[in-house]
DSSP file (Angstrom, degrees, kcal/mol; ACC not computed):
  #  RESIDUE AA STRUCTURE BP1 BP2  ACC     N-H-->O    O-->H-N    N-H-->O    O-->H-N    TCO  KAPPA ALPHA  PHI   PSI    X-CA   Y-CA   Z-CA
    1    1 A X              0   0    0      0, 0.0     2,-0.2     0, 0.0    17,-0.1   0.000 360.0 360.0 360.0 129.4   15.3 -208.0  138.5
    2    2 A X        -     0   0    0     15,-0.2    15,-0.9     1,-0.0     2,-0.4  -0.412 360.0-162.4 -79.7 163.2   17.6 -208.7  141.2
    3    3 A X  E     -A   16   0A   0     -2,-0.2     2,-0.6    13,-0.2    13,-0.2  -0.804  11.6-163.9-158.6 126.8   20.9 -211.2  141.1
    4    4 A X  E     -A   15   0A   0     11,-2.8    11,-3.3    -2,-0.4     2,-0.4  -0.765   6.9-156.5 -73.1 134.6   23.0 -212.8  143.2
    5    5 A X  E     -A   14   0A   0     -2,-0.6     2,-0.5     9,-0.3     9,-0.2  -0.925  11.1-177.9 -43.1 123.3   26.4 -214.3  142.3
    6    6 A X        -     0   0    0      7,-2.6     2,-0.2    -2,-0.4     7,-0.1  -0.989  58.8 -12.0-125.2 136.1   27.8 -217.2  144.5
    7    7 A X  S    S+     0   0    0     -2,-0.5     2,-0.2     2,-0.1    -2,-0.1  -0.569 114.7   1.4  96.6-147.6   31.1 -218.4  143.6
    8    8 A X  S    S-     0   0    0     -2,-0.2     2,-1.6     1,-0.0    -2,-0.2  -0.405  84.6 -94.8 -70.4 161.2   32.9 -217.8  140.7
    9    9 A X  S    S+     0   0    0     -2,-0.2     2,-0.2    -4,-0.1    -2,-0.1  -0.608  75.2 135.1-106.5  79.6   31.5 -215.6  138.1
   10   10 A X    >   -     0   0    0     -2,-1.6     3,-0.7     1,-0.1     0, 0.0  -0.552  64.2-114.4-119.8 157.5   29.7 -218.8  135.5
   11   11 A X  G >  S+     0   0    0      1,-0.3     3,-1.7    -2,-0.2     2,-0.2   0.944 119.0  63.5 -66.0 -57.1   26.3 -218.3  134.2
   12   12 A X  G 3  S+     0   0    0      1,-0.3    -1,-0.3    -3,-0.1    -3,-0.1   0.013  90.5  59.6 -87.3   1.1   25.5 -220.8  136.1
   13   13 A X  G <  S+     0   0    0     -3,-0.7    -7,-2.6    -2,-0.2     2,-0.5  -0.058  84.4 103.9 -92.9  -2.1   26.3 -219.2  139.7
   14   14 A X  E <   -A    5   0A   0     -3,-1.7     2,-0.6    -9,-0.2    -9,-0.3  -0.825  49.1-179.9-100.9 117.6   23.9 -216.5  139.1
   15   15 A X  E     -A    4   0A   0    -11,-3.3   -11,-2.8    -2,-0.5     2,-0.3  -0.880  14.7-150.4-140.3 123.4   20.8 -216.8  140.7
   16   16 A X  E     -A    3   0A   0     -2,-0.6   -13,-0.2   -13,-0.2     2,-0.1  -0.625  25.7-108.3-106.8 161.5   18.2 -214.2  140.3
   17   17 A X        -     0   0    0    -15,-0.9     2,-0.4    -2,-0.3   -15,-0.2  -0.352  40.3-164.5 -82.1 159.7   15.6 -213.4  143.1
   18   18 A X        -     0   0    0     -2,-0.1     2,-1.3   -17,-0.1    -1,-0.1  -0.917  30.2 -86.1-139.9 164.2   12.1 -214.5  142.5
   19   19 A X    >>  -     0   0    0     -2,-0.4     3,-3.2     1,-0.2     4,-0.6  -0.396  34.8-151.4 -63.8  88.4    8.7 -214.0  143.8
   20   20 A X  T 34 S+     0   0    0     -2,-1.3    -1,-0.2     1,-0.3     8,-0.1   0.684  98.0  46.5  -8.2 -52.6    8.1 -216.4  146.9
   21   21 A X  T 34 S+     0   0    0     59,-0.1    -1,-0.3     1,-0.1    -2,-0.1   0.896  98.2  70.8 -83.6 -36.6    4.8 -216.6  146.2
   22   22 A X  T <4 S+     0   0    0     -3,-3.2     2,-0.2     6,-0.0    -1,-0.1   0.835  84.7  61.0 -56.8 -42.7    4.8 -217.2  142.3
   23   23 A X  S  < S-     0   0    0     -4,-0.6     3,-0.1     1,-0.2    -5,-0.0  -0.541  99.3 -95.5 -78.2 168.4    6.0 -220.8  141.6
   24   24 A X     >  -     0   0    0     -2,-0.2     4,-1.4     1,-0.1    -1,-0.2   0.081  45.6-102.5 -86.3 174.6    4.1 -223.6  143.0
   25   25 A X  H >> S+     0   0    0      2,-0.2     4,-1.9     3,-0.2     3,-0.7   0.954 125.6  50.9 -68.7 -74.0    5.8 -224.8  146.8
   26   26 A X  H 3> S+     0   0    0      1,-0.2     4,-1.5     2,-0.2    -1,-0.1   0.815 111.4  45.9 -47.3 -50.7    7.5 -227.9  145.1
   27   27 A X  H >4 S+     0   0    0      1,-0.2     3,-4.0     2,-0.2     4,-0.3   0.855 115.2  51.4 -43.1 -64.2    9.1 -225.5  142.2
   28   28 A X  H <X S+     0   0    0     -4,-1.4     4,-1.6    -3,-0.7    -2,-0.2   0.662 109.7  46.2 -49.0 -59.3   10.1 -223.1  145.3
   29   29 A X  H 3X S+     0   0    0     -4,-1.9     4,-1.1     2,-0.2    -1,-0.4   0.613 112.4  50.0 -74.1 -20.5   11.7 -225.9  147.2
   30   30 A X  H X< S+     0   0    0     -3,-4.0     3,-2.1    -4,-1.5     2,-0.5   0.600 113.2  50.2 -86.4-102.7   13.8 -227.3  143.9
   31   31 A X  H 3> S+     0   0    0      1,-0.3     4,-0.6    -4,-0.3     5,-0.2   0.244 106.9  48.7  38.2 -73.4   14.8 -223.8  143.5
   32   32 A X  H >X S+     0   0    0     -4,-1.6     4,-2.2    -2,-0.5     3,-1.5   0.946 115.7  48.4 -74.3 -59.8   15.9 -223.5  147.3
   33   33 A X  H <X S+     0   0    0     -3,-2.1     4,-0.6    -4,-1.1    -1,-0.2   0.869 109.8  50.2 -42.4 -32.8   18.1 -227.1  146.7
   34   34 A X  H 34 S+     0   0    0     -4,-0.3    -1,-0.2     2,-0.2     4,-0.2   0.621 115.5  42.2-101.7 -22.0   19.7 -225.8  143.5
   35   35 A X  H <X>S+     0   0    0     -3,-1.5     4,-1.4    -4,-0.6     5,-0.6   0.593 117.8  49.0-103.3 -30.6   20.8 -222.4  145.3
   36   36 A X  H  X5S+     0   0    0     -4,-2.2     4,-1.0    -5,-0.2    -2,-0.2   0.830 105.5  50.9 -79.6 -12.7   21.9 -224.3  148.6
   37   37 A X  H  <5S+     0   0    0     -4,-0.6    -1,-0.2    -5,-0.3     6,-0.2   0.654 108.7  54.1-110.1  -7.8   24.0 -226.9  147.3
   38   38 A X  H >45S+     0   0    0     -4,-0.2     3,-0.9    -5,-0.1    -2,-0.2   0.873 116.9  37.8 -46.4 -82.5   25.9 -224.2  145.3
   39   39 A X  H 3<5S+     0   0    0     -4,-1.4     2,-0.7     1,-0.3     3,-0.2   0.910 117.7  55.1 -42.5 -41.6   26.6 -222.2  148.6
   40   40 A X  T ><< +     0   0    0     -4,-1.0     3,-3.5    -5,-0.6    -1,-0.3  -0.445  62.4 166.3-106.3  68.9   27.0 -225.0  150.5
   41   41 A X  T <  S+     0   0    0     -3,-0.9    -1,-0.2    -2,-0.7    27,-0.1   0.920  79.8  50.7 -32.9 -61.9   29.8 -227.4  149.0
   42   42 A X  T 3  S+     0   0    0     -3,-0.2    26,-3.9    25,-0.1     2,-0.3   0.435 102.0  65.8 -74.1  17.4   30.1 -229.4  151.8
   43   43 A X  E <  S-B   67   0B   0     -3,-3.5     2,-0.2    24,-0.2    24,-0.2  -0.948  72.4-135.3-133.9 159.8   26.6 -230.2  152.4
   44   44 A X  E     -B   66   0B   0     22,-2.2    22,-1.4    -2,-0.3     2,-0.8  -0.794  24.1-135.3-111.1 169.4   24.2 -232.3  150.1
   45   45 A X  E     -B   65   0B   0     -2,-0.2     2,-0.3    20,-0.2    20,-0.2  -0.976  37.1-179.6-102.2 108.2   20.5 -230.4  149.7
   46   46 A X  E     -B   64   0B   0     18,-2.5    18,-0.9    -2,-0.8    -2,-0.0  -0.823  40.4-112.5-113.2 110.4   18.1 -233.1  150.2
   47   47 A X  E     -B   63   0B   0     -2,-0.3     2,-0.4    16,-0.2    16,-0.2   0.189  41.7-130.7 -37.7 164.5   14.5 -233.5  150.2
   48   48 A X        -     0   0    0     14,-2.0    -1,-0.1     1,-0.1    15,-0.0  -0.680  21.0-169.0-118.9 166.4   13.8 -234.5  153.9
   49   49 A X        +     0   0    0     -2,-0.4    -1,-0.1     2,-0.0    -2,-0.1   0.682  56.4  68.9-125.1  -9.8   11.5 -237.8  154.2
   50   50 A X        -     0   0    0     11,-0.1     2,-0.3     9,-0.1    -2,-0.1  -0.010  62.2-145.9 -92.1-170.7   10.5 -237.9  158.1
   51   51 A X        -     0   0    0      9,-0.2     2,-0.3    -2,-0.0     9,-0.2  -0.970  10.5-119.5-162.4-179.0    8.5 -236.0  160.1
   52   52 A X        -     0   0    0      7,-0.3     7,-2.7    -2,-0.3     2,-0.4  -0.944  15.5-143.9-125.9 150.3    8.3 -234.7  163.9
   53   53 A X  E     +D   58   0C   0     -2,-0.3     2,-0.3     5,-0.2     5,-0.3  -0.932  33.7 150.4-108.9 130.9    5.7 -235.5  166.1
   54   54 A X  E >   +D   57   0C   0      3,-1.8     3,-2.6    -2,-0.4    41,-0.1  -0.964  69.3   6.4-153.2 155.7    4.5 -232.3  169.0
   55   55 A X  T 3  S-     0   0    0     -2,-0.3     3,-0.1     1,-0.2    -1,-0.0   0.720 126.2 -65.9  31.6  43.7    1.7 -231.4  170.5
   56   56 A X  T 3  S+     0   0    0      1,-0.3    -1,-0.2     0, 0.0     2,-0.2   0.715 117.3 101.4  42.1  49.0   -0.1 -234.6  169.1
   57   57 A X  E <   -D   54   0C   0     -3,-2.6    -3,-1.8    -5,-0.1     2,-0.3  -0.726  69.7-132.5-116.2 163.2    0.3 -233.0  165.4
   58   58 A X  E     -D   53   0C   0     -5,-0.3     2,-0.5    -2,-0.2    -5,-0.2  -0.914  14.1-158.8-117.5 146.5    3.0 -234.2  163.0
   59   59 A X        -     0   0    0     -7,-2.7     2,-0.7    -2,-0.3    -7,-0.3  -0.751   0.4-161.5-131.5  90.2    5.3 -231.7  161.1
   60   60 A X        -     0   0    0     -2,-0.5    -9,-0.2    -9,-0.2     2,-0.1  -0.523  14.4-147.5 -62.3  96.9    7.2 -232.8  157.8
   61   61 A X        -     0   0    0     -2,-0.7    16,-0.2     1,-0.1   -11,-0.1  -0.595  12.4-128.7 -67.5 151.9   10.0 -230.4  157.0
   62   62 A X  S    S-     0   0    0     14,-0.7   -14,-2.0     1,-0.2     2,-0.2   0.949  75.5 -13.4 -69.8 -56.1   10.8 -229.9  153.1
   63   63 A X  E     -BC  47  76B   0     13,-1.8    13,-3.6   -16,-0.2     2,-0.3  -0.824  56.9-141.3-147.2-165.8   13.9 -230.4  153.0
   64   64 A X  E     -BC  46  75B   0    -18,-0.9   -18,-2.5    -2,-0.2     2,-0.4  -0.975  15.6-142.1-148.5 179.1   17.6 -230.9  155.1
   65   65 A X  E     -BC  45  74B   0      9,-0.7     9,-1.9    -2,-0.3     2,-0.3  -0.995  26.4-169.3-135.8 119.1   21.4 -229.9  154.5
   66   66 A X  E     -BC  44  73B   0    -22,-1.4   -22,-2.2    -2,-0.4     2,-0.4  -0.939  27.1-118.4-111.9 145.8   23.3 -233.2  155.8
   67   67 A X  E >   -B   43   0B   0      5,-1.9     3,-9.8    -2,-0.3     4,-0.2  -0.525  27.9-111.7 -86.4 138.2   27.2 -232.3  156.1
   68   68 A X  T 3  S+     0   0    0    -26,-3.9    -1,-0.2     1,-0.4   -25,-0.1   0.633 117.6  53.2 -41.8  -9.5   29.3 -234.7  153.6
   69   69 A X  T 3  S-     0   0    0    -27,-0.3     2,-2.6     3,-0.1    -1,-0.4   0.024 116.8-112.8-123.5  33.9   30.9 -236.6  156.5
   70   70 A X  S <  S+     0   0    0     -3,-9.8    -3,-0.2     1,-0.2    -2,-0.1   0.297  76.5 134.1  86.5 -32.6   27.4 -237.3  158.1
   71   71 A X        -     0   0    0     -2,-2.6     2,-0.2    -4,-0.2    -1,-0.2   0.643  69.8 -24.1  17.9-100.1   28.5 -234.9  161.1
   72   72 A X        -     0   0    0      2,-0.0    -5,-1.9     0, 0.0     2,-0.2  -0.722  65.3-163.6-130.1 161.4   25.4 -232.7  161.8
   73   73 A X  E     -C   66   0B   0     -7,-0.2     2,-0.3    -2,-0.2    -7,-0.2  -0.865  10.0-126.8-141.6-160.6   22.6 -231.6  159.8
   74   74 A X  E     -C   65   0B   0     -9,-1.9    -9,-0.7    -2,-0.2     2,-0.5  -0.895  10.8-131.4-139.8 162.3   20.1 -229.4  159.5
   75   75 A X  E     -C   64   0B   0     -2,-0.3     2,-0.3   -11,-0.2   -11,-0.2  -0.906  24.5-159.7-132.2 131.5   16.3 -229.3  159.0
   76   76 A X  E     -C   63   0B   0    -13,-3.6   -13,-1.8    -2,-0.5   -14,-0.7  -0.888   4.5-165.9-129.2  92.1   15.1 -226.7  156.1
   77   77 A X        -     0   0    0     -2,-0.3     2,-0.3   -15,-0.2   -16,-0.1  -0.680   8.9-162.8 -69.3 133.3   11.1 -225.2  156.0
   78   78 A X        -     0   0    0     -2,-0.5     2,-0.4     2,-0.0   -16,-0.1  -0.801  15.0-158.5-104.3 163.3   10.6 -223.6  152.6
   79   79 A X        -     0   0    0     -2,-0.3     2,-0.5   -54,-0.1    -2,-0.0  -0.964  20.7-134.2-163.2 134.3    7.2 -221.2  152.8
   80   80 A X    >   -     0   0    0     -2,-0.4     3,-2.6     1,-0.1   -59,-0.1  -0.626  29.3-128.8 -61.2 107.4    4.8 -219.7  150.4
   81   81 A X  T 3  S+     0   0    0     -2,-0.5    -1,-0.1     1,-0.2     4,-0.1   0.907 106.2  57.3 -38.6 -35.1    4.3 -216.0  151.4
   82   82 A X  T 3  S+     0   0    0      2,-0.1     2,-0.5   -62,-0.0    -1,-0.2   0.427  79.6 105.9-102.2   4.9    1.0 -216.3  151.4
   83   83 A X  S <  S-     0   0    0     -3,-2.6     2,-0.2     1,-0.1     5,-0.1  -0.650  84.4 -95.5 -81.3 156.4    0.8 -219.0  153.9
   84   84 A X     >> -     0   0    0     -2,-0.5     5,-2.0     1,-0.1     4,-1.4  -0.423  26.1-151.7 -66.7 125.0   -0.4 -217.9  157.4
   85   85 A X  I >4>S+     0   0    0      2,-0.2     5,-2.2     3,-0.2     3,-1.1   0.984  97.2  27.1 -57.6 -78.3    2.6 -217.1  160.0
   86   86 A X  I 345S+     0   0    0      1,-0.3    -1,-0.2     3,-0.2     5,-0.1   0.660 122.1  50.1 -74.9 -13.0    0.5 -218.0  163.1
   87   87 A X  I 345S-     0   0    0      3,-0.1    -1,-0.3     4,-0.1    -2,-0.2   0.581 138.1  -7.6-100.7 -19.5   -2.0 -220.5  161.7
   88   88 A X  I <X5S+     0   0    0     -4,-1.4     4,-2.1    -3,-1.1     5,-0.3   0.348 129.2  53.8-143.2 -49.7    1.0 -223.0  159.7
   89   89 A X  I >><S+     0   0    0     -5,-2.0     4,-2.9    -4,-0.3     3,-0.5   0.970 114.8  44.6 -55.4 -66.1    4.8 -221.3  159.8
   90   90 A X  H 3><S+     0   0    0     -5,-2.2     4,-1.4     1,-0.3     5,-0.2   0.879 115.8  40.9 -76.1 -34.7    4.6 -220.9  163.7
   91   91 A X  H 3> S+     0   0    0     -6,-0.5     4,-1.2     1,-0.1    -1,-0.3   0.864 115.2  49.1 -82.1  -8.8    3.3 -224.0  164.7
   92   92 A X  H <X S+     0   0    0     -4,-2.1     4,-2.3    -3,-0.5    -2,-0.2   0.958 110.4  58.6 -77.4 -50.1    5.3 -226.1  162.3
   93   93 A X  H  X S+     0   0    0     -4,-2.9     4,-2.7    -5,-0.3    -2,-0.1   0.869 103.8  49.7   8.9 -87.4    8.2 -224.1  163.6
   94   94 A X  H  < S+     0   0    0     -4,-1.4    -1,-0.2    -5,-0.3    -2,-0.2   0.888 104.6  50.7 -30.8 -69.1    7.6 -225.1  166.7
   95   95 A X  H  < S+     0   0    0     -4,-1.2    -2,-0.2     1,-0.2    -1,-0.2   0.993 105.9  62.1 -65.3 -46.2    7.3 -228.9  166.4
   96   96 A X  H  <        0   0    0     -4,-2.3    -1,-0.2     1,-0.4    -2,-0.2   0.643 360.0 360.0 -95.4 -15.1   10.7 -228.9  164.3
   97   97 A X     <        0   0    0     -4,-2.7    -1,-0.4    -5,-0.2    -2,-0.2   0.703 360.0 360.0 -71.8 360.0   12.5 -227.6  167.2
């Protein structure tokens, strides 16, 4: 097993790598919050609640990293290996730029 360390060296800064594909999306995406809001102090992890509308489809990203003073933020896809690159990743992609 592999492991990362972010920070200081706490148990609890240790984040070992896991099989995209094995947890469900939603575990996969707590997961992804719990290791971003560690790296990223100054940003909160948040599940994202909108969606974007392109090519007269709509595209929900999972989640976004907003910076504590409201700044900027950012829009965050989490993905399943086993979903299809050109048939869901690329066109969702797409709309969220």
């Amino acid at each position: 097993m592999r492991t990362i360390l972010v920070g200081n060296c706490e148990p609890e800064h240790l984040y070992s790598m896991s099989d995209p594909d094995a947890p469900s999306e939603i575990e996969f995406e707590s997961q992804v919050v719990q290791v971003l809001s560690c790296i990223y102090p100054k940003y909160r992890c948040i599940i994202f609640g909108g969606s974007f509308r392109y090519d007269g489809s709509a595209s929900k990203p999972d989640l976004a990293l907003v910076a504590n003073d409201f700044s900027h933020w950012f829009v965050i896809e989490v993905e399943l290996v086993s979903h299809s690159f050109e048939g869901h990743v690329l066109p969702q992609v797409k709309a969220l730029c």
